[in-house]
N, C-alpha and C positions, 0 to 999 in steps of 0.2 A: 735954512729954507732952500739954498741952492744945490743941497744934498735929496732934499725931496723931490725937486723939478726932474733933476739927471734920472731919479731911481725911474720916476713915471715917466721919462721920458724913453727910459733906458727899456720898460715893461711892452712899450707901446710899438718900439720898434722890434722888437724879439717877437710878440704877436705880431704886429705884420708881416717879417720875413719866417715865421712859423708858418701863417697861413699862406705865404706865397710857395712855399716849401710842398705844404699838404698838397695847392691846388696844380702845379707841375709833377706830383707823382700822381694822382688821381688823373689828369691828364694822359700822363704817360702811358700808365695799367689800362683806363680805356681803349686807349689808342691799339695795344698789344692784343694778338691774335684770342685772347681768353677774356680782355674787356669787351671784344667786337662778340665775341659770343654770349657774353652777359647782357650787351646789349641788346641785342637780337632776339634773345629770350624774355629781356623783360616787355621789351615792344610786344611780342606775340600774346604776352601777359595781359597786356593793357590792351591790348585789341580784343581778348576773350572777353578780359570785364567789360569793355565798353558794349559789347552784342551783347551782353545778357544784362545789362543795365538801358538796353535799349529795350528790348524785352520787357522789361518789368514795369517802365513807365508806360510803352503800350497796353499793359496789361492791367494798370492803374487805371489810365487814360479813357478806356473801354467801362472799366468796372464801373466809375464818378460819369460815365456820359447813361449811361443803360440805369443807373442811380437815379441821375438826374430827371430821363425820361419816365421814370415812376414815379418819381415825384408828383414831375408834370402832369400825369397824365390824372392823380390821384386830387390834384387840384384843381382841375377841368371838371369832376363830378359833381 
């Protein structure tokens, strides 16, 4: 029983300092002059999508209001 506690204990700490591993190289590559450029491009990315998803719920927005006022107007008669 005290062979099984060590193994999961032993599992538990190799994942944690695995992920703390990952998260200081991922740190570091960010940080470096090619993560600042990844990052830069993916912000521009998400600036893009967000206009054109800003865009498109306007253009919902419009279509359900000019909908709605036919509606209305067709239950006024």
């Amino acid at each position: 029983m005290s062979n099984e506690n060590s193994s999961g204990a032993s599992k538990i700490l190799l994942a944690f300092f695995g992920g703390m591993a990952a998260g200081v190289a991922a740190g570091l590559y960010l940080n470096s002059e090619h993560g600042r450029k990844m990052r830069d491009e993916a912000a521009e990315k998400i600036s893009e999508y967000e206009k054109m998803i800003e865009e498109k719920v306007k253009e919902a927005f419009e279509a359900a209001k000019s909908k709605a006022e036919s509606i209305t107007k067709e239950v006024k008669k």
